[in-house]
N, C-alpha and C positions, 0 to 999 in steps of 0.2 A: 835516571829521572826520579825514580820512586826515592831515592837515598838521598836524594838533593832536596825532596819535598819532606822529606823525612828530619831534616835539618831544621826545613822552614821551620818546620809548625815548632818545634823544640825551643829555635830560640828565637820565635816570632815576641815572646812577649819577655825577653832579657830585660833584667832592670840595671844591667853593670852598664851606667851611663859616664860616658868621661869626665875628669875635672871639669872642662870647659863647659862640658850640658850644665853639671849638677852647681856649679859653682853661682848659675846664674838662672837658678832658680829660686823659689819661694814656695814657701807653706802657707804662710796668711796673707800677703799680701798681693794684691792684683797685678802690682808693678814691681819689678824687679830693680833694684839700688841705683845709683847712676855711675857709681864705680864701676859695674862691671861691664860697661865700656869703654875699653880703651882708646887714647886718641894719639897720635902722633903728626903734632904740629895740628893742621887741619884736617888732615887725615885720617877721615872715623875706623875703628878696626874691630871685630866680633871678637868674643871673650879667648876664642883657639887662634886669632892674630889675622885671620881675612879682612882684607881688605874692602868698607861697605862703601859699591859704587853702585849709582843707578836707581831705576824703580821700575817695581814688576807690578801688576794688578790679577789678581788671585777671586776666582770664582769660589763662594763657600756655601751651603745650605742652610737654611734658618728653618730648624725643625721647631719653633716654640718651644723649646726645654730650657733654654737659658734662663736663670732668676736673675732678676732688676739687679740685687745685690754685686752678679756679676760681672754688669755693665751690657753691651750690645755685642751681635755675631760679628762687628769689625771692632770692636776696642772691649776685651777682658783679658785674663791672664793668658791665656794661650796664644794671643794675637800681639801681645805684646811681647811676650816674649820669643815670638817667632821675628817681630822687633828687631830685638836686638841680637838676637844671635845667627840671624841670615845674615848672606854678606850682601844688604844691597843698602841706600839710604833707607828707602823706603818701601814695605809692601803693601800696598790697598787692597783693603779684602772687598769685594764686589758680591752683595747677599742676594740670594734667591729663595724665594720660599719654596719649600721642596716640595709643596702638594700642587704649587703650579710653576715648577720650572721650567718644562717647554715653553710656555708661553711667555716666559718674563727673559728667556735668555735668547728666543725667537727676538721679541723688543729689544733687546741690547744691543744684539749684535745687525738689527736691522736701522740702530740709529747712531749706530759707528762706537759703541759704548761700550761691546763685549773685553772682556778680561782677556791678557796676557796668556794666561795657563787658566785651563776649562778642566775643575777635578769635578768629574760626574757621573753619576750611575747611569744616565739618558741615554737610549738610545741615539749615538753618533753619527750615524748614518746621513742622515738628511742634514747634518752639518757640513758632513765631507763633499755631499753632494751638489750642497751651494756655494763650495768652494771656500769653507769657512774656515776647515782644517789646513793647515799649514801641515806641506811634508819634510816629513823629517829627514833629512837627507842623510848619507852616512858622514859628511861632514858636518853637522849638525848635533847627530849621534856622537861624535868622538870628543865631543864638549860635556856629554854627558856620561862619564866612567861608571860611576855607581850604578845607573842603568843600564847600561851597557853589559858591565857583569850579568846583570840578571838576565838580560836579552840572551844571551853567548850560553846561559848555562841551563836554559829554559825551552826546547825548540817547540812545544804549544804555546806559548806566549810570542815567537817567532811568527809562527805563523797567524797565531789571531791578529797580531796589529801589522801586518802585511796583506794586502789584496791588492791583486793583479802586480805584484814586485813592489809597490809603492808604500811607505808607511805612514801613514797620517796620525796614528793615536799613539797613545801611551798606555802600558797596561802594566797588572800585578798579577802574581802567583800567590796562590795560598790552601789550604785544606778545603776538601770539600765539607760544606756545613750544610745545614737544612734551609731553606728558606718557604717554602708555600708549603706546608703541612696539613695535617688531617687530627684533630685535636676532638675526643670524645671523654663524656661524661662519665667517667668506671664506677661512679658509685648510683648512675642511675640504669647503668648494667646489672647491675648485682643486685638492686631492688626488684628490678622486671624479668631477672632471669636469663636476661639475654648473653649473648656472645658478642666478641669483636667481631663487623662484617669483615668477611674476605671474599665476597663476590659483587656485583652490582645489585643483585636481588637481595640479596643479604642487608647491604646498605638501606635501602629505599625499607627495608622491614622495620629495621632497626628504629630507624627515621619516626618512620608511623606511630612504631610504639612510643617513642620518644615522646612524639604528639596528641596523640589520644591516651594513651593508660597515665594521666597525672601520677610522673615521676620525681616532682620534688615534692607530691604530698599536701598540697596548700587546697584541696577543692574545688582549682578553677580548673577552664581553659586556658592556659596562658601561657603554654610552650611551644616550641619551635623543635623541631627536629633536628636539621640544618639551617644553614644560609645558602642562597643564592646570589651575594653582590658580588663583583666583578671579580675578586679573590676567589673565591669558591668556586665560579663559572672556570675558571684557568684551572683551578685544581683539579677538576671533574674531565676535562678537556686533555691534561696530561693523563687522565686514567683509561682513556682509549689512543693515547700514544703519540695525541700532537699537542705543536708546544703555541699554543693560542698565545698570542698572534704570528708569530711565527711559523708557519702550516707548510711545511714540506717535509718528504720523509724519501731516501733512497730507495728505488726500486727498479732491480735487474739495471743497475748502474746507471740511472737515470733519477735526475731530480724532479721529483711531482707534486701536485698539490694532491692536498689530504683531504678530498672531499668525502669518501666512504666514510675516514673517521671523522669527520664532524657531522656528517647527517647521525652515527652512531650517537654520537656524543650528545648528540640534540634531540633524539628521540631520552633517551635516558633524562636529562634533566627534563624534559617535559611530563614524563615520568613522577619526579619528584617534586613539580608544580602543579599539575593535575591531582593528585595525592593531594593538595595543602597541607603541605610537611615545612613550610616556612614562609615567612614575612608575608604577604598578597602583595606589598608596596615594593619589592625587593628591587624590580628597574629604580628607582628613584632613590636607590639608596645607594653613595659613595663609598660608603667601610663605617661612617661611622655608626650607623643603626646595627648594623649585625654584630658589630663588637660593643655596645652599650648593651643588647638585647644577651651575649654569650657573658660579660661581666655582670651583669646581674642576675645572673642564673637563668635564664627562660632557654639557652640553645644546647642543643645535648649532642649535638657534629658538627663543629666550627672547623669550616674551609680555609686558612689562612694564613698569612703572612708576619702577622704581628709576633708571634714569639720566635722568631730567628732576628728580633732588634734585642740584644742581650739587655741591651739597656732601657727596653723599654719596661712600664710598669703594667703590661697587659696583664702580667699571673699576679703579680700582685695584688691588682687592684680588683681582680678576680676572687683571689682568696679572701681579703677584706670583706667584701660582697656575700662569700661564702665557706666560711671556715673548714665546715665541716665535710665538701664537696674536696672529690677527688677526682685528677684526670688523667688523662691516659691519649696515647700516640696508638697509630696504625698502620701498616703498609698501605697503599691505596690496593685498593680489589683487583684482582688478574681482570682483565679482559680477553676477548678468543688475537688480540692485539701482541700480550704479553702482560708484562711486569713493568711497571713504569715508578718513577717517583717525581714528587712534586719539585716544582723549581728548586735548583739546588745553588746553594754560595759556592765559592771558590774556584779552584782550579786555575786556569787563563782567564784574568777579564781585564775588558777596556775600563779604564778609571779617567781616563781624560784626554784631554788634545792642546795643543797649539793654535791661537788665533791666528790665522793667516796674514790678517792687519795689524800684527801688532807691531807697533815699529823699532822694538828691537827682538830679536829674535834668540840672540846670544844670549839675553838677561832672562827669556820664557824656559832659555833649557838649563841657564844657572838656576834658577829655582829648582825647577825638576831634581837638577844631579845634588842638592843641596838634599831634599825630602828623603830622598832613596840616599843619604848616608845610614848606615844602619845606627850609627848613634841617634842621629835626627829622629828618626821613623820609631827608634825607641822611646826617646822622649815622650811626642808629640803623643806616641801610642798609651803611653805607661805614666808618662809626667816623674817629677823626680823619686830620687829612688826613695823606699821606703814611707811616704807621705802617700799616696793613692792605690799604692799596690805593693807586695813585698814577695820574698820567695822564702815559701818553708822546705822544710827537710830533706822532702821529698823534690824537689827544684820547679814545686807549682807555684806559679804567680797567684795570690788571693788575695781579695778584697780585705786593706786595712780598716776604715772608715765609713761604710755604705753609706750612713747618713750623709757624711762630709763630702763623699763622693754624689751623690745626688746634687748638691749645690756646684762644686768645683769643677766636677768633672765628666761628668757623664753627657756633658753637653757637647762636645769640642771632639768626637768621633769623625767629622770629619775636616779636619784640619790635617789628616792624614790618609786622606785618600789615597794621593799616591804615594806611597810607600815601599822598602822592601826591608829586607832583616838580613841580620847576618849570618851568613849558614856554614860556619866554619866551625861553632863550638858541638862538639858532640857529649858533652859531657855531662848531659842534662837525657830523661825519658823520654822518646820523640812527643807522647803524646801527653806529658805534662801538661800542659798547658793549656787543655784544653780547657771550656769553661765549666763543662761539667763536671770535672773536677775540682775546679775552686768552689763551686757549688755546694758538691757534695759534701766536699770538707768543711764549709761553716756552722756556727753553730746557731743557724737562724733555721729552724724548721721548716720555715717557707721556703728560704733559697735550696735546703738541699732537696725538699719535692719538688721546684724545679729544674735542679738539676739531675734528676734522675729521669724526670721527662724528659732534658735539653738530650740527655745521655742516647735514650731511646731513639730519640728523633735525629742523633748523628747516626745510628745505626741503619738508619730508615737510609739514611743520603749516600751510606757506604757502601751501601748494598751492591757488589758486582754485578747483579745478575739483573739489576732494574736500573735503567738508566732516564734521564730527564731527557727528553725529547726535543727539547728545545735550546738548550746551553750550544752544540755543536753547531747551529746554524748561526752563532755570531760572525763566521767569516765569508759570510754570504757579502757581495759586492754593494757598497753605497750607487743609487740610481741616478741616470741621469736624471734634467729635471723633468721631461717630458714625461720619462718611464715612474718617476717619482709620484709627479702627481696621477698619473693614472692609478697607481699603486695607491697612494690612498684616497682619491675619489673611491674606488672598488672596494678596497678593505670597508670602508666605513657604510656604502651599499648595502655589502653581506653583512656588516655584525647590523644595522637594523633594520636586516628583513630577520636574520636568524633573533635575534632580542624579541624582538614582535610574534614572532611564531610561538617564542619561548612561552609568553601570557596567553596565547592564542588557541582553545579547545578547537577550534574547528580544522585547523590546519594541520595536517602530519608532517613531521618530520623530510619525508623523502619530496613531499611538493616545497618546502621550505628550501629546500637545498637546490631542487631543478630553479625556483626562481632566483637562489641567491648567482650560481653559478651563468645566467643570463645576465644579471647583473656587472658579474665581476667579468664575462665578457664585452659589454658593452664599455665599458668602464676602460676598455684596453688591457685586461687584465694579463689576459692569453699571451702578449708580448711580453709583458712583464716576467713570465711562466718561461718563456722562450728563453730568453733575456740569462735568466739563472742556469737554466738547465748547460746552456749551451756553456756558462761562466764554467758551470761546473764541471763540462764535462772535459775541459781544459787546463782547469787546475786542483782536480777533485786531490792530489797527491801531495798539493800545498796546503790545501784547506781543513780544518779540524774535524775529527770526525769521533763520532758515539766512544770510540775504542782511547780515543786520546784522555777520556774523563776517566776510561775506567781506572786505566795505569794510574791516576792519581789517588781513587780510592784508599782510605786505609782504615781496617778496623779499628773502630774507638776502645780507647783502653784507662782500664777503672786502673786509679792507684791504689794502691793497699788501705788509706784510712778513707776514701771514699769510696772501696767498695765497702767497705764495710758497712755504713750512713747508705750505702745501697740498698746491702740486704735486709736494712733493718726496715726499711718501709715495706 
């Protein structure tokens, strides 16, 4: 397994794209020639000689990154060029904005509207459970080879998109990377004298001084220790060992909820609000106050998600803000719990499903086995060779163009959702390619301090001995709807009586929890509880578990001219 993921990551980002890819791409232009499709009689055919029959309708995200220049998240060059080189007439990209895609793919697919093929990060569940997901039959599957390979040579991706024998989604494999971090201020460490925390009391000190001893120097009041929005609240949440929202943990081979750790967990951030160590208005903040408030300098512990978006310009626009500020990564603080890390990428994950309605079913899994060519998945991932990315000496893929890449390309991340690579070449570094590597090795001062951060913070997610608490419980079972809605009538109960408690001086922690847990049995919860344990304790030998992440683990590894751009920082 480890030597197969060992492949991925290697030659996840090959840029040796075939004639047929490269032939029928462009550098400046949005549209691609009209010679390079050929035609026979009426007969449309893609530039490697498929035959383009049919139309699929394709779900994609609209992160606002696209520039006007480019065109729209259904017509730029990526979308047209998937155009013409799918084998179908036509594919409709169907947009979501991705800060409210439940609620816009909920309306789609509630006014008979939903897409073909659903590539998404969302939780699936409550899809599979209204019967939205269309299963994949193994006659189904044998339409799709490309995937199939990766099914056959992957048995955690096996088992993530399998529950109770049945498979409804589609998933990938890949390295584990960082995603929810713990991102501190090293140069307002090293004014105040302090240390990295590595305990819970550690943290909340740290914090304080953060707060009170003015650490950037200016003579106000005007900083924040940490954040508390919703990012921060999960980050804090995985440091006594559950995966909020996610709350089950094995115990004496039984599946339980995790009410100890979350009364722990909520005594502690009451803690750090009690303190005034961040925002007062922090419920009414989305992500974007506490990431306005840590880009212009005022937060000195930023709980968050934003710098595991390679492409996003969080440090950038950070450093802009603040030249002369330096930052720095942390393990999160032991608890008497253990060693935990923040949510983490990679591994097995669901990237999407099948509309149940769609009414061809044959053309939802041609698309699929079309994305999962590894040339496709290279393209789509890399774009033509040499013009967005290239590979030097050492066999690392880096950034040709960033500017150009800012307009061209850094938008169009997920048009490859689902994806897979090809893992036969070994003749590359496994861990080439990582991106703290490309990082390191540029010669932008900015890009390489963050990839010497990015670097850290794969270390943090590699780490064998600290696991995310939350990842393994993806193959917990879609509910019925009864048990559905009880699940989150309850769920949302608990988070606000616990959110209220959070602002709340008069109320402790352990009375927060007695009411929240009244709640969530009122609520029907307790079946809910039942419901899994019993799922689990049935098929606990199918279902993924803490040990299946570790074996993917791999320590991250500096190439020769990036560590160098290393140690010089």
């Amino acid at each position: 397994m480890k030597r197969k993921v060992l492949g991925l990551v290697a030659l996840s980002l090959m840029l040796t794209v075939s004639v047929s890819l490269t032939a029928c791409s462009s550098t400046n232009n949005t549209k691609n020639s009209a010679t390079d499709i050929s035609t026979k009689g009426t007969v449309k055919l893609t530039p490697d000689g498929q035959e383009k029959v049919g139309k699929v309708s394709v779900m994609v995200y609209d992160r606002g990154l696209i520039p006007a220049s480019e065109g729209t998240y259904d017509n730029n060059r990526w979308t047209q060029w998937i155009q013409e080189n799918a084998p179908f007439e036509e594919v409709k990209f169907v947009v979501v904005p991705r800060t409210e895609a439940v609620q816009k793919m909920n309306m789609l697919f509630a006014a008979g509207e939903g897409p073909d093929v659903v590539a998404t990060y969302e939780d699936v569940g409550p899809f599979i459970a209204k019967g939205q997901a269309l299963e994949i039959t193994d006659e189904l599957l044998a339409k799709m080879p490309n995937y199939k390979k990766v099914l056959d040579e992957n048995p955690a991706l096996q088992k993530l998109t399998t529950i109770d024998g049945v498979v409804y989604t589609v998933g990938t494999i890949s390295p584990i990377s960082p995603n929810h971090t713990a991102v501190i201020r090293a140069d307002w460490l090293e004014k105040l004298n302090l240390s990295v925390p590595k305990t819970p009391e550690e943290l909340l000190a740290v914090a304080k001084a953060f707060t009170e001893q003015d650490p950037d120097g200016n003579g106000k009041n005007d900083t924040y220790g940490t954040t508390m929005n919703s990012d921060s609240r999960r980050v804090l949440s995985h440091m006594f060992g559950f995966g909020n929202p996610d709350s089950y943990e094995i115990v004496d081979g039984n599946l339980v909820n995790v009410w100890d750790k979350r009364q722990d967990w909520l005594e502690f951030a009451k803690q750090i609000v009690d303190a005034k160590v961040v925002d007062a208005d922090f419920l009414l903040d989305k992500g974007d106050k506490a990431l306005t408030d840590f880009t212009n300098g005022k937060v000195g512990i930023f709980l968050t998600g934003k710098f595991a978006q390679l492409n996003s310009p969080t440090f950038m626009n950070f450093k802009q803000n603040n030249p002369t500020a330096k930052l720095d990564t942390f393990d999160l603080p032991v608890t008497k719990y253990g060693s935990f890390t923040g949510y983490v990428n990679g591994g097995p994950s669901i990237v999407g499903f099948i509309n149940s309605a769609t009414k061809d079913p044959d053309a939802a899994a041609k698309y699929i086995n079309w994305l999962t060519d590894p040339k496709v998945s290279d393209y789509l991932v890399n774009g033509p060779e040499g013009v967005y990315k290239k590979r030097d000496a050492e066999g690392t893929v880096v950034v040709v163009d960033p500017e150009k890449n800012k307009i061209e390309y850094d938008y169009a991340a997920d048009y490859s959702i689902i994806r897979t690579f090809d893992l036969t070449d070994e003749s590359v570094t496994p861990l080439a390619n990582e991106y703290y590597n490309s990082y390191l090795k540029s010669s932008d001062p900015n890009l390489q301090e963050f990839g010497r951060l990015y670097y850290k913070m794969a270390q943090i997610a590699n780490n064998p001995s600290a696991n995310d608490p939350r990842k393994w419980q993806q193959t917990l079972p879609a509910l019925a709807s009864e048990l559905l809605l009880q699940e989150t009538n309850g769920l949302k109960a608990v988070d606000d009586i616990l959110l209220k408690a959070l602002a709340e001086t008069g109320k402790t922690a352990e009375q927060a929890i007695a009411e929240a847990k009244d709640a969530w049995q009122k609520a029907g919860g307790e079946k809910v509880d039942a419901y899994y344990n019993e799922y689990y304790a049935e098929h606990k030998d199918q279902m993924l578990s803490p040990e299946d992440f570790k074996g993917l683990k791999l320590e991250p590894e500096l190439l020769p001219s990036a560590k160098e751009n290393f140690e010089k920082q």
